[in-house]
C-alpha positions as CSV (number, residue, x, y, z in Angstrom):
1,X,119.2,118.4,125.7
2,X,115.6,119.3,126.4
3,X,116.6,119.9,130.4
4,X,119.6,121.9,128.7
5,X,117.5,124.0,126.6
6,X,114.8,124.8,128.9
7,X,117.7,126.5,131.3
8,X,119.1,128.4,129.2
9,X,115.5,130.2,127.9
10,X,115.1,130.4,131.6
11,X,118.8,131.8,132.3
12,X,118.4,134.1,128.9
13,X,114.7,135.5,130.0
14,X,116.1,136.5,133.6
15,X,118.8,138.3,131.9
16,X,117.2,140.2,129.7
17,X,113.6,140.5,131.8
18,X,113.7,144.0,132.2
19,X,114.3,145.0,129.0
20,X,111.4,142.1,128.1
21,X,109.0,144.0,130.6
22,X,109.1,146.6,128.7
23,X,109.5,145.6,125.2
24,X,105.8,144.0,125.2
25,X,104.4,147.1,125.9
26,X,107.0,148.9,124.0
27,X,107.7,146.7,121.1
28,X,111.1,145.6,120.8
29,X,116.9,141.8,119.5
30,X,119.2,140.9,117.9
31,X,122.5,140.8,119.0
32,X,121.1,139.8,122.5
33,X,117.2,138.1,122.4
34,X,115.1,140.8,123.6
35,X,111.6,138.5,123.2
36,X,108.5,139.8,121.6
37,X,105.4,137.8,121.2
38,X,103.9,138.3,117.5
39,X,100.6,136.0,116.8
40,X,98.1,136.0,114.5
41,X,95.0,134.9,115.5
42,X,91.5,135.3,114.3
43,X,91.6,138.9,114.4
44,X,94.8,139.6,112.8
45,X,98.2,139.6,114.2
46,X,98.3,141.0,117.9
47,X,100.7,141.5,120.7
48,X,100.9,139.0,123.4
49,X,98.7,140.3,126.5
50,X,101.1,141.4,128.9
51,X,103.5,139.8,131.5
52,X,101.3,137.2,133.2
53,X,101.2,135.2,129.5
54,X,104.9,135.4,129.0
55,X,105.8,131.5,130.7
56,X,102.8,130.4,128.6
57,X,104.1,131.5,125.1
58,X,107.6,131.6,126.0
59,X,108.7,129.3,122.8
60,X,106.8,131.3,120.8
61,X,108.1,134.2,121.5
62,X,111.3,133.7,121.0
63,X,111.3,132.5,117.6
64,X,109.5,135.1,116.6
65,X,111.4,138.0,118.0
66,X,114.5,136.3,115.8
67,X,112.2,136.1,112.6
68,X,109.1,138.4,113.2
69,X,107.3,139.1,109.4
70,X,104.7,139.8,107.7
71,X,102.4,138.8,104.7
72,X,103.0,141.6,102.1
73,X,101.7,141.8,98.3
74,X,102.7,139.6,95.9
75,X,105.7,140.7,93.1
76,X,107.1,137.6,90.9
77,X,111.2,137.9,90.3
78,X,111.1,134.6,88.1
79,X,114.7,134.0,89.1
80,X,115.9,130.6,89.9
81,X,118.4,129.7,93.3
82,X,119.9,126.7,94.7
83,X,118.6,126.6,98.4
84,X,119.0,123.7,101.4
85,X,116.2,121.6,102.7
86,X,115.6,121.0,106.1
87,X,117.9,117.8,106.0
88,X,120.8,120.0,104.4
89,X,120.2,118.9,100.5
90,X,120.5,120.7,97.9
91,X,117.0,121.7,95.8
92,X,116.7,123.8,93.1
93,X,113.5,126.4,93.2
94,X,112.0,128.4,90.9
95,X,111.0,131.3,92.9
96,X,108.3,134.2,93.0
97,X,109.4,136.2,96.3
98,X,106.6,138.8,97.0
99,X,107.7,142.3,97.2
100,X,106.7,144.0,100.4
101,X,105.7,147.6,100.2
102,X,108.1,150.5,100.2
103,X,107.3,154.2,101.4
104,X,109.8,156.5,101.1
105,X,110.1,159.7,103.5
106,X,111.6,163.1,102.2
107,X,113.9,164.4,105.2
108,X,111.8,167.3,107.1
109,X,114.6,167.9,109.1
110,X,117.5,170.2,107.7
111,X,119.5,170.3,110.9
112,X,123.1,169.8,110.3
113,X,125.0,168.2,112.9
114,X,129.0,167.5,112.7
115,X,128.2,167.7,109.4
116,X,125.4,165.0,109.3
117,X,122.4,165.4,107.3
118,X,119.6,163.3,107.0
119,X,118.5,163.0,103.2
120,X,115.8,160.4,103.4
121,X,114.0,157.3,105.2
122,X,112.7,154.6,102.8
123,X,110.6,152.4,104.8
124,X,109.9,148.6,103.9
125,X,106.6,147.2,105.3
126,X,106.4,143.3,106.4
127,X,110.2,142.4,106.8
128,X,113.3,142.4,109.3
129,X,116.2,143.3,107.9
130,X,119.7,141.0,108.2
131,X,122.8,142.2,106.7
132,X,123.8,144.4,103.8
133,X,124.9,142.2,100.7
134,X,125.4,145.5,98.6
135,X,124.8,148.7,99.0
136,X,121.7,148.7,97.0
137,X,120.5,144.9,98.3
138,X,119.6,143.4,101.8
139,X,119.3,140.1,103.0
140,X,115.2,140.1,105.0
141,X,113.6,138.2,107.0
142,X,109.7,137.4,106.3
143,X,107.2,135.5,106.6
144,X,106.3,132.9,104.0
145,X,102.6,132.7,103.1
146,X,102.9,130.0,101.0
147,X,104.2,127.9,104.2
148,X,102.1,125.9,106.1
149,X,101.1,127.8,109.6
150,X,101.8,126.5,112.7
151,X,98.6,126.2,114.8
152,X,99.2,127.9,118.6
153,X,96.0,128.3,120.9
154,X,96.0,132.3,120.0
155,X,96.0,131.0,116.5
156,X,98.6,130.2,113.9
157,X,102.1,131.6,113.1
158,X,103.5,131.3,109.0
159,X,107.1,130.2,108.9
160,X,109.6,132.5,108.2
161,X,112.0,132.5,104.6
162,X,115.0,134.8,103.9
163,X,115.1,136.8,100.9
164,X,117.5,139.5,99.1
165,X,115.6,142.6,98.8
166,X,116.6,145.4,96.3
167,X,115.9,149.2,97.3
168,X,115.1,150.1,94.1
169,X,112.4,148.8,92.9
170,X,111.9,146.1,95.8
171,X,112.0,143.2,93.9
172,X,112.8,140.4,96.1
173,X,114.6,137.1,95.3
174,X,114.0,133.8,97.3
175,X,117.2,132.7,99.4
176,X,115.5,129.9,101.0
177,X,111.9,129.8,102.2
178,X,109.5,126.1,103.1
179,X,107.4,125.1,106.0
180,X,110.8,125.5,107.9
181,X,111.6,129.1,110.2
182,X,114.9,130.2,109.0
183,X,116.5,133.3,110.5
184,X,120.1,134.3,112.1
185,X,121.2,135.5,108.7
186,X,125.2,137.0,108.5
187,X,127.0,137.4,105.6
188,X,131.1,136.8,105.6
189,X,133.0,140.3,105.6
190,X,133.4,139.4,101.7
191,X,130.1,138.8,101.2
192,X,130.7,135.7,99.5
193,X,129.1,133.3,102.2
194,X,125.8,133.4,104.0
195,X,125.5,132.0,107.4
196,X,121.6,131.0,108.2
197,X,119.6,129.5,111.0
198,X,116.4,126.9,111.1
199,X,115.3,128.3,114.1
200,X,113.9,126.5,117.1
201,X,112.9,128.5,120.2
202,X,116.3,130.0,121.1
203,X,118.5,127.7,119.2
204,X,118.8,126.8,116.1
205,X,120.4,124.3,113.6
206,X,123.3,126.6,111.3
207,X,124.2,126.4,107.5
208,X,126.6,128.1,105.4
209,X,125.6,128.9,101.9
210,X,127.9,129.8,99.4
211,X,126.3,132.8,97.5
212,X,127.8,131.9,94.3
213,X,127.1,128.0,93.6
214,X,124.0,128.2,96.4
215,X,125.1,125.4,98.0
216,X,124.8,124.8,101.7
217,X,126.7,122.9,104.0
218,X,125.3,122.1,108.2
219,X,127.4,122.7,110.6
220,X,128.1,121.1,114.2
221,X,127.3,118.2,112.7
222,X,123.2,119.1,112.8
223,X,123.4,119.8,116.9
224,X,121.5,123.0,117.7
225,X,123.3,125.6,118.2
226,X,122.7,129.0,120.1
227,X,121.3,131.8,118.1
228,X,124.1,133.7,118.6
229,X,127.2,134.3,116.6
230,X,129.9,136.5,114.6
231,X,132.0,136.1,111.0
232,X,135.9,135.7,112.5
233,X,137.0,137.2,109.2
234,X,135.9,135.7,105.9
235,X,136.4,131.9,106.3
236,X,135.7,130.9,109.7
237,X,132.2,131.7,111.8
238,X,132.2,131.6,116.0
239,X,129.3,130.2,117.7
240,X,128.4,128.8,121.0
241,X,126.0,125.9,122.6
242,X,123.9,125.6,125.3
243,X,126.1,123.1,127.3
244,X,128.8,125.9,127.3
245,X,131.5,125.3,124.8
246,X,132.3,128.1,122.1
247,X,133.6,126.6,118.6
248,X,134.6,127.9,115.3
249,X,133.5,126.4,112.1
250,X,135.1,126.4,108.6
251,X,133.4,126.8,105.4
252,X,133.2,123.2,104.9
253,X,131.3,123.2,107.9
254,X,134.1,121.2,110.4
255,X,134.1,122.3,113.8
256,X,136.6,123.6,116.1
257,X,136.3,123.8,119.8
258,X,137.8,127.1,121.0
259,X,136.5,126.9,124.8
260,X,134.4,125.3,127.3
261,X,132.8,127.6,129.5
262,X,130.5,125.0,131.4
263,X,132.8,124.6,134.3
264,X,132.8,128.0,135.1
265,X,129.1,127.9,134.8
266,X,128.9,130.3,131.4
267,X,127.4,130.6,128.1
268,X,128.8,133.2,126.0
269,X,126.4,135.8,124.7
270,X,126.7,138.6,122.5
271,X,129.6,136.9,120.4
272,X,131.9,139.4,118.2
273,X,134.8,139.6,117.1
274,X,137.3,142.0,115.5
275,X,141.0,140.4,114.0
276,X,141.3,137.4,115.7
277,X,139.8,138.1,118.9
278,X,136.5,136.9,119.7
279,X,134.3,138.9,122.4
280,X,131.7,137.6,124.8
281,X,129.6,138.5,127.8
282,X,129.0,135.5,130.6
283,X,125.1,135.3,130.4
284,X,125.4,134.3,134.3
285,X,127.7,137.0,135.7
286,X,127.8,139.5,132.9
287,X,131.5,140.0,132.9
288,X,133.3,141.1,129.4
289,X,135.7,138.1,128.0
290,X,137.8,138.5,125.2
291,X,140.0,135.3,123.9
292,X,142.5,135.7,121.1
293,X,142.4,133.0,119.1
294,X,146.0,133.0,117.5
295,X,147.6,133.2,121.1
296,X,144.4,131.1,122.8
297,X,144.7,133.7,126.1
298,X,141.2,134.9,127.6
299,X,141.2,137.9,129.0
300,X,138.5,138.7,131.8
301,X,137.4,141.9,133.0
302,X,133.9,144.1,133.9
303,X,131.0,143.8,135.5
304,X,127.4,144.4,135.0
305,X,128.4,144.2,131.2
306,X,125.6,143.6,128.9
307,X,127.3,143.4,125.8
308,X,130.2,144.7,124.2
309,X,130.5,146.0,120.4
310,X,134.3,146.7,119.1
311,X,135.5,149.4,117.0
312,X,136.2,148.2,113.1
313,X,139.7,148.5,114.0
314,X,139.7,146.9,117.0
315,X,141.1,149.9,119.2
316,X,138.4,150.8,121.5
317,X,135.0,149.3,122.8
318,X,131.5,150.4,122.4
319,X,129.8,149.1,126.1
320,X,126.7,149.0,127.2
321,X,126.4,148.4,130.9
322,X,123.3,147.8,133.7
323,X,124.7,151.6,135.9
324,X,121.5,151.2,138.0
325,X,117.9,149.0,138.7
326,X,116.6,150.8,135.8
327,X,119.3,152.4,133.9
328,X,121.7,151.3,131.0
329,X,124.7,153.4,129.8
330,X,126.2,153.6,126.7
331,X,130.4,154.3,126.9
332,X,133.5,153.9,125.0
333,X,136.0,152.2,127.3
334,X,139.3,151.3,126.0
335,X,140.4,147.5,125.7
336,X,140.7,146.4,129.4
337,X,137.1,148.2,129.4
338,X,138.1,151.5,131.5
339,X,135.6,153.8,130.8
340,X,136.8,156.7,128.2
341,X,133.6,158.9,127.8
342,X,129.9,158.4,128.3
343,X,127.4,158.6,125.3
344,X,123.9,158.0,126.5
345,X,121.9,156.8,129.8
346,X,118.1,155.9,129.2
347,X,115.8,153.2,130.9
348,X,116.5,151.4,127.6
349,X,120.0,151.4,125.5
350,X,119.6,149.0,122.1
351,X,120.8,148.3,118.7
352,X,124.6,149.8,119.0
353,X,126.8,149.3,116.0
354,X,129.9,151.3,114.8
355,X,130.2,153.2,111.6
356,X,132.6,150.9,109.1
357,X,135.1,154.0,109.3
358,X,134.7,153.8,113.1
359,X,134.1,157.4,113.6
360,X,130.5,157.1,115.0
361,X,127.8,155.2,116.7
362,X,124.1,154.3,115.9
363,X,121.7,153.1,119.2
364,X,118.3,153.7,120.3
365,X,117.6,155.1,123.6
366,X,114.5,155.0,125.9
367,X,113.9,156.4,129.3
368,X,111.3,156.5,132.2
369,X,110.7,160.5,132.0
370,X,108.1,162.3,129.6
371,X,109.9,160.6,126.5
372,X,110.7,163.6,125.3
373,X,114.6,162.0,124.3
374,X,113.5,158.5,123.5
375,X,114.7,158.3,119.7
376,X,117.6,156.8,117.4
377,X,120.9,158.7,117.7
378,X,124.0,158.7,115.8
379,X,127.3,159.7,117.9
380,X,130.4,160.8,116.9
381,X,132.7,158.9,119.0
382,X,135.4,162.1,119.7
383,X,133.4,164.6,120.5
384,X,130.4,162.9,122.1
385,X,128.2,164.8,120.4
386,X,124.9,162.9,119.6
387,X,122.3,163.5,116.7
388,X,118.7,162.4,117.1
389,X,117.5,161.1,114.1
390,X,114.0,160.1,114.6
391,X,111.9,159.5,117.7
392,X,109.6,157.5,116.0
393,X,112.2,154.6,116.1
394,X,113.1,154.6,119.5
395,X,111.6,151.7,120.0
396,X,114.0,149.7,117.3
397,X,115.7,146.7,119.0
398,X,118.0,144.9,117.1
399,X,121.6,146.1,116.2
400,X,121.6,148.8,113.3
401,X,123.2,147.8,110.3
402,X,125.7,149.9,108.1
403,X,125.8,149.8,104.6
404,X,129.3,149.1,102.7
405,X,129.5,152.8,102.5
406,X,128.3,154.0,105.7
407,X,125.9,156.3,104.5
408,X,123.2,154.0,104.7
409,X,121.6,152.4,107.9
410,X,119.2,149.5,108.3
411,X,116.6,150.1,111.6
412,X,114.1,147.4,112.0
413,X,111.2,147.7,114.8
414,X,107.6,146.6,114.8
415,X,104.8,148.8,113.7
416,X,100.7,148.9,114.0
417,X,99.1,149.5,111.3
418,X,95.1,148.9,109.9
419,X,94.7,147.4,113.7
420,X,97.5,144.6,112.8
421,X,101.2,144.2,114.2
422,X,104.0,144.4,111.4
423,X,107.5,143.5,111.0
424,X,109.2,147.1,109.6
425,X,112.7,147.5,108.0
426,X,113.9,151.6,107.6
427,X,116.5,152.3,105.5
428,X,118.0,155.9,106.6
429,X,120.5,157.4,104.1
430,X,122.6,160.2,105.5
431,X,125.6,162.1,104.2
432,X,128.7,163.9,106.2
């Protein structure tokens, strides 16, 4: 396991290297691990320094470019939850979640665009968004300062809890939160089921947590697991391992083996899935793979593919695809991935993810010229035409998240402020 694990963050790194290059002096995943090193050491928390430290805080990095946080001022809720222990128990806690700071940004921009408007930005200081639970609450990701710190020769790291944040107001209640990192949180299309990480390096050991009793249950039998994974619709969750095999899991936690890829020397990355198709990219030859899991055919096509993001209804693909040594493009391609129209080209293309009515796109894009074009865009998909929406979160990494309505979007990146490095969650509402 320990050989296992150690190629695949080797395999995973090459993969994503260039787009790690430049994220340490960037700042910058999430659907696929782009890795940041976050520490805080004796003079707050810092940046790791540069390439030639990467192999030596490798392990580090990674789990904290799942579950990057930060401390933030302390706001009792009082309210009481039933959360997992490590060992998959049940505990009940009596919880005072701290709630992290909130500054909210009148739109300065009146442009109009396909009748887009910005209205406002409401930024949220110290966490990483996860996933929508309402259209007024978020499921974040920070870290714990009651949890005891892990010591690392920069200095020490706090472990990470999850939380459910409310906009207004920001009072925060505790989802689960110990000396344990938990991350990788999804919640089921009906938002009835939670499914949650304890993270360790680039794997992880999963739960599923139903919302309503608070009660957890482990899957894959406690085997780590990649962090990696999608909701195939509201009872089942597809993940995959290191050795290669990709299963589905039940909300009682049993697992189903849907394919084993180690043969043809794969591990599936980027998982997603729309009806009962699950997507994929091969980490090793980034080729596009879809299987259907009521028919059990795998379809194979693409090349240079670095992940794939389908349309709500399942009738087109959002691409993203290495075009040249240092180029990325963003396309729609139909479902054999032919190549419909072209949406953006930058050094850097990151954070895709459809609108839930499927008419338009949210991405970040970087580039090697002056910059002038690096920003967050929203596209609509049939006429191409793209919207930037800030510059000042072109450097956001993981995939946007839509709220229930679709007038809301979730941005996280990491920002420096009073000399320290810290987690940052935007909330952008918009209107059409």
């Amino acid at each position: 396991m320990l050989l296992q694990r150690a190629i695949y963050v080797l395999e995973t790194f090459s993969k994503h290297l260039f787009g790690t290059l430049s994220a340490i002096t960037q700042i910058r995943r999430g659907e696929g691990i782009h890795m940041k090193s976050i520490y805080r050491g004796k003079s707050g928390v810092r940046l790791g320094r540069g390439v030639s430290r990467v192999k030596g805080i490798a392990a580090a990095a990674a789990v904290l470019a799942l579950l990057a946080g930060c401390a933030s001022p302390s706001s009792p809720s009082g309210e009481t939850v039933v959360v997992p222990d490590s060992s998959g128990s049940q505990t009940n806690h009596s919880t005072q979640a701290a709630a992290p700071s909130i500054t909210v940004k009148d739109n300065t921009n009146a442009s109009v665009y396909a009748d887009l408007k910005l209205e406002d930005i409401q930024q949220i200081d110290g966490v990483r968004g996860q996933d929508w639970l309402s259209e007024d609450e978020v499921v974040v990701n920070r870290q714990n300062e009651a949890g005891e710190p892990t010591e690392f020769s920069d200095g020490e790291i706090l472990p990470q809890g999850l939380y459910v944040h409310t906009l207004a107001g920001g009072k925060e209640k505790t989802i689960i939160a110990d000396d344990t990192n938990w991350g990788g949180a999804k919640l089921s299309p009906d938002k009835k089921h939670l499914f949650y990480q304890e993270i360790f390096e680039m794997t992880g050991v999963g739960y599923i947590m139903d919302l309503e009793t608070g009660e957890s249950v482990q899957i894959a039998d406690g085997r780590e697991i990649l962090i990696d994974g999608a909701w195939l619709g509201d009872d089942h969750f597809v993940y995959g391992n290191i050795e290669g095999q990709l299963f589905q899991t039940d909300l009682s936690g049993k697992s189903e083996q849907l394919l084993d890829l180690a043969d043809a020397g794969q591990r599936a990355s980027g998982i997603q899935t729309v009806g009962d198709i699950v997507y994929y990219t091969g980490l090793n030859e980034q080729e596009l793979f879809a299987y259907h899991t009521s028919t059990k055919e795998l379809e194979r096509f693409g090349s240079g593919i670095l992940w794939a993001i389908p349309a709500p209804d399942g009738s087109q693909l959002a691409l993203v695809k290495r075009t040249g040594e240092t180029e990325m493009t963003l396309m729609l391609t139909d479902l054999a991935g032919n190549e419909k129209k072209t949406l953006a080209t930058g050094t850097q293309v990151f954070g895709t993810s459809w609108s839930p009515d499927g008419k338009r796109l949210a991405y970040t894009v970087t580039s090697a010229d002056d910059g002038s074009k690096d920003g967050f865009y929203i596209s609509d998909v049939n006429t191409g035409e793209a919207f930037m929406i800030s510059s000042d979160l072109a450097d956001a990494g993981d995939a946007m998240k839509w709220s229930p309505s679709g007038t809301k979007i979730m941005v996280n990146k990491m920002d420096r402020k009073n000399g320290e490095l810290l987690a940052q969650s935007s909330i952008i509402t918009v209107s059409w």
